[in-house]
C-alpha atoms as an extended CHARMM CRD file, in Angstrom:
* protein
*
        95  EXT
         1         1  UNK       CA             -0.8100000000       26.0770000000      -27.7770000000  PROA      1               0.0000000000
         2         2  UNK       CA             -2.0580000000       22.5800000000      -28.3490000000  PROA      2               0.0000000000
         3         3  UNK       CA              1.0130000000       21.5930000000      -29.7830000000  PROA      3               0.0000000000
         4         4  UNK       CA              3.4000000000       22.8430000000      -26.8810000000  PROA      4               0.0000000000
         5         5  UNK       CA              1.1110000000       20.9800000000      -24.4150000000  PROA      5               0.0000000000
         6         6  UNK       CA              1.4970000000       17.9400000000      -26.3420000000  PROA      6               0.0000000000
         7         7  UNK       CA              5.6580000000       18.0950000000      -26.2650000000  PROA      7               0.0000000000
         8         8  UNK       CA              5.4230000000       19.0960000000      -22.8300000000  PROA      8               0.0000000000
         9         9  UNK       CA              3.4460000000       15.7040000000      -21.9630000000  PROA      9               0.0000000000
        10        10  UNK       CA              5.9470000000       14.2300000000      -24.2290000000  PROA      10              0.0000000000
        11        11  UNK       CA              8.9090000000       15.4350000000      -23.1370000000  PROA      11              0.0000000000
        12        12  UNK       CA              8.3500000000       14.9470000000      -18.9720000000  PROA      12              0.0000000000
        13        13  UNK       CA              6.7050000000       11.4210000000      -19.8060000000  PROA      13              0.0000000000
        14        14  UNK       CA              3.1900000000       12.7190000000      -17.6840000000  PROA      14              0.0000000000
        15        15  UNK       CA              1.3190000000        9.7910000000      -19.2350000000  PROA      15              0.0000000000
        16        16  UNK       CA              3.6590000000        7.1730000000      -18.0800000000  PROA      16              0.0000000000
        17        17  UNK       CA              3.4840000000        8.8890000000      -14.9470000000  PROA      17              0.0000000000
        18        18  UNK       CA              0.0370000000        8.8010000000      -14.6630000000  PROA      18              0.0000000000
        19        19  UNK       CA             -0.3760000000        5.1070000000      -15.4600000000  PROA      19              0.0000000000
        20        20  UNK       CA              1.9440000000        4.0340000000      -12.6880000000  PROA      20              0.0000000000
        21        21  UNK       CA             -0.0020000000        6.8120000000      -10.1320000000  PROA      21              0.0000000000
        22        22  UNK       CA             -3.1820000000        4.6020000000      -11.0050000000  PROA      22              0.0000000000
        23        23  UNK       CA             -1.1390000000        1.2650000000      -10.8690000000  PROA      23              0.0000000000
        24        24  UNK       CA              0.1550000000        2.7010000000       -7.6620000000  PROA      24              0.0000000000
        25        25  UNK       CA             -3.1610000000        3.4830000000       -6.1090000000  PROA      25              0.0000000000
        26        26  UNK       CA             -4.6190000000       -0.2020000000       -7.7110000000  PROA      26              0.0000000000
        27        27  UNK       CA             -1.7030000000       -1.7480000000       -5.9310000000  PROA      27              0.0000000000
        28        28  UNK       CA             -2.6540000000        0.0730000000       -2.4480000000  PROA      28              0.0000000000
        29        29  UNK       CA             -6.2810000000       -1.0490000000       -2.6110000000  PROA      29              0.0000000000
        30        30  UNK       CA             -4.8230000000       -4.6530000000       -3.3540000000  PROA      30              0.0000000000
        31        31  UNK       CA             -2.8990000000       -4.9070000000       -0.3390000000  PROA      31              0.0000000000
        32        32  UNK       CA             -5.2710000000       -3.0650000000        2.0750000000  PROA      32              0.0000000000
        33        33  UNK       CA             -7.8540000000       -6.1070000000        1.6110000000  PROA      33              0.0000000000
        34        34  UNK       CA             -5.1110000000       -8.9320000000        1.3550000000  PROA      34              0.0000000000
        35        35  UNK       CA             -4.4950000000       -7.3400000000        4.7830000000  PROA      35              0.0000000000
        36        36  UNK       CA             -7.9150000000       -7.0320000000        5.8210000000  PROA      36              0.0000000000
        37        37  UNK       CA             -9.4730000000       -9.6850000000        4.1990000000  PROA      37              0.0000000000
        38        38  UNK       CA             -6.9410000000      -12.8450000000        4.3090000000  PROA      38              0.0000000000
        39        39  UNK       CA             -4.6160000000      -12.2920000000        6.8120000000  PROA      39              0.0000000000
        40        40  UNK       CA             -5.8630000000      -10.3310000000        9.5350000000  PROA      40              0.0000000000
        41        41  UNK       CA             -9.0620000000      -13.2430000000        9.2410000000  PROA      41              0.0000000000
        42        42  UNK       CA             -6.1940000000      -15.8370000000        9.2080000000  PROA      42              0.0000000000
        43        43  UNK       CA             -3.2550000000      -15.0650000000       11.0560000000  PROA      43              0.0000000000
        44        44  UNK       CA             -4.5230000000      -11.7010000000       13.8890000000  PROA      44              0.0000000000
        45        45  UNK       CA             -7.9320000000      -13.3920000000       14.4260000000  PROA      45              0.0000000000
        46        46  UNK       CA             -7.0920000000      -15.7430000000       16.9050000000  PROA      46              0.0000000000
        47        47  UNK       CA             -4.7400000000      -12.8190000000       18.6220000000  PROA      47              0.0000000000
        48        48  UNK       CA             -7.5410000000      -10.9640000000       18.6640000000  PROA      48              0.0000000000
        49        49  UNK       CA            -10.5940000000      -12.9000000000       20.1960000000  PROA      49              0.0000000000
        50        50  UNK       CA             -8.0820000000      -13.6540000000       22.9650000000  PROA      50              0.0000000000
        51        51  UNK       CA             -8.0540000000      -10.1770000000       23.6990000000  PROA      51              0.0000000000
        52        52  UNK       CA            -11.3150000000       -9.5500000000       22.9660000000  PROA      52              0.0000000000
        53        53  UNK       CA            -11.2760000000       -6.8100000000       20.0280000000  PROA      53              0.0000000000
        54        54  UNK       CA            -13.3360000000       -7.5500000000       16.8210000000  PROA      54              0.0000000000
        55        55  UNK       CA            -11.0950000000       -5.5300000000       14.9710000000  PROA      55              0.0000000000
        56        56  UNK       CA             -7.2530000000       -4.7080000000       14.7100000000  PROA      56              0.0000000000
        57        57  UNK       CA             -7.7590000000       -0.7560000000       14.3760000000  PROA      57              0.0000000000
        58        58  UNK       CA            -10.0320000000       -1.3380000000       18.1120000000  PROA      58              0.0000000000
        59        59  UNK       CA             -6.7030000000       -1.8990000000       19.9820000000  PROA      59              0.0000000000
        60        60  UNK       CA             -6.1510000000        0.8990000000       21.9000000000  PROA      60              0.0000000000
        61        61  UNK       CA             -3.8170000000        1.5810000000       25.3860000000  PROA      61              0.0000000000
        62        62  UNK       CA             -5.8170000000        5.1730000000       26.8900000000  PROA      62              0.0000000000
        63        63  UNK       CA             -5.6450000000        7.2980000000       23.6900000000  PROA      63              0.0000000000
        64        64  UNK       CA             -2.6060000000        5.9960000000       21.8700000000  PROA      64              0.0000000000
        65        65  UNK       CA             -4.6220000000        3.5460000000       18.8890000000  PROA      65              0.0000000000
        66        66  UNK       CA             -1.6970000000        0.9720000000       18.3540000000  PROA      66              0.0000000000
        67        67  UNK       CA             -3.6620000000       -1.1480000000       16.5640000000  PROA      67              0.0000000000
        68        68  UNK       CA             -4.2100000000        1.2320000000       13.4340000000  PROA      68              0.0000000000
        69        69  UNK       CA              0.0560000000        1.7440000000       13.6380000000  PROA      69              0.0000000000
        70        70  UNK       CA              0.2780000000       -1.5360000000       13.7210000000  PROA      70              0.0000000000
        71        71  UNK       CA             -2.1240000000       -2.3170000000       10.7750000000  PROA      71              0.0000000000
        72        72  UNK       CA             -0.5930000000        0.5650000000        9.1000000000  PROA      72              0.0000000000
        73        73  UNK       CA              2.5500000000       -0.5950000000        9.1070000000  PROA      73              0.0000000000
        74        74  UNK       CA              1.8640000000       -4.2310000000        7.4050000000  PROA      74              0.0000000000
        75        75  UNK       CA              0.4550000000       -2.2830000000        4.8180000000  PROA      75              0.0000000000
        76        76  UNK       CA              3.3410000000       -0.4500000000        4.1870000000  PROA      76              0.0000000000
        77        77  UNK       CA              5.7830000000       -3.1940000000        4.3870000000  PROA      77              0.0000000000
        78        78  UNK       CA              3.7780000000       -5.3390000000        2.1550000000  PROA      78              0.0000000000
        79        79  UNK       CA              3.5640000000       -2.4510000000       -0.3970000000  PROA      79              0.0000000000
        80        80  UNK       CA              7.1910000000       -1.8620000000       -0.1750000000  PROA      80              0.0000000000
        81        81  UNK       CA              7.9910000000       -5.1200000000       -0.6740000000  PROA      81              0.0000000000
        82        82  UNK       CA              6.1370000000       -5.5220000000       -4.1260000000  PROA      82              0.0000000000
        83        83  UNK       CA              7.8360000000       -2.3880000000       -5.4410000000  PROA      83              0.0000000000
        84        84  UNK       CA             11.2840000000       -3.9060000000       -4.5280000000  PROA      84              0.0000000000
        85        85  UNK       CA             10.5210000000       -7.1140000000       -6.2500000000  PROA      85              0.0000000000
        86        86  UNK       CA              8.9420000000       -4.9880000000       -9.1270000000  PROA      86              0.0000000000
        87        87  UNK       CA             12.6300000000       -2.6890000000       -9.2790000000  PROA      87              0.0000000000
        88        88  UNK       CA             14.6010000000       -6.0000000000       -8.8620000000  PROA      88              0.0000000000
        89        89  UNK       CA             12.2400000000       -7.7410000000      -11.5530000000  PROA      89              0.0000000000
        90        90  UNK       CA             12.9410000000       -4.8100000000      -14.1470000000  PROA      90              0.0000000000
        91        91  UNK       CA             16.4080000000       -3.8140000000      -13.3590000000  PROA      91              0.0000000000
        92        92  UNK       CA             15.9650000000       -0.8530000000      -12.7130000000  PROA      92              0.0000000000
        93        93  UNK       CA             18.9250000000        0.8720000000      -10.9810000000  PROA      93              0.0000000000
        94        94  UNK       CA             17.8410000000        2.4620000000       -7.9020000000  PROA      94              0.0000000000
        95        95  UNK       CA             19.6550000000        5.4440000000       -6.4130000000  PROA      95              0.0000000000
């Protein structure tokens, strides 16, 4: 039993797997405070004390929270940007 677990791990490379999951997740956290933490304080501050909002998840229109979109989608195009460089760096062909 211990021995068929041990191909299967093998065999569908679950460790590798793993290890990019937590490099993955590592990666995430990394970009949500360079966003939060160097440039929201260096480029969105002075955006946002002109509009008077201490925070970029406070801008709002009624219900519709733009701000958290917005904020959502640096994060995302940040992160998508270091996997392309990390593809393009190990040449991996991508499908």
């Amino acid at each position: 039993m211990i021995q068929e677990f041990l191909t299967f791990l093998n065999q569908y490379n679950v460790v590798w797997l793993a290890i990019w999951l937590l490099i993955g997740v590592k990666v995430g956290e990394l970009v949500k405070s360079l966003i939060d933490n160097l440039i929201t304080p260096l480029i969105l501050n002075p955006i946002l004390t002109k509009l008077k909002v201490k925070e970029m998840g406070d801008l709002s229109y009624k219900w519709i929270l733009y701000g958290k979109v917005m904020s959502s989608l640096i994060d995302f195009i940040v992160v998508a940007l270091i996997v392309f460089f990390v593809v393009k760096y190990m040449n991996v062909p991508v499908k």
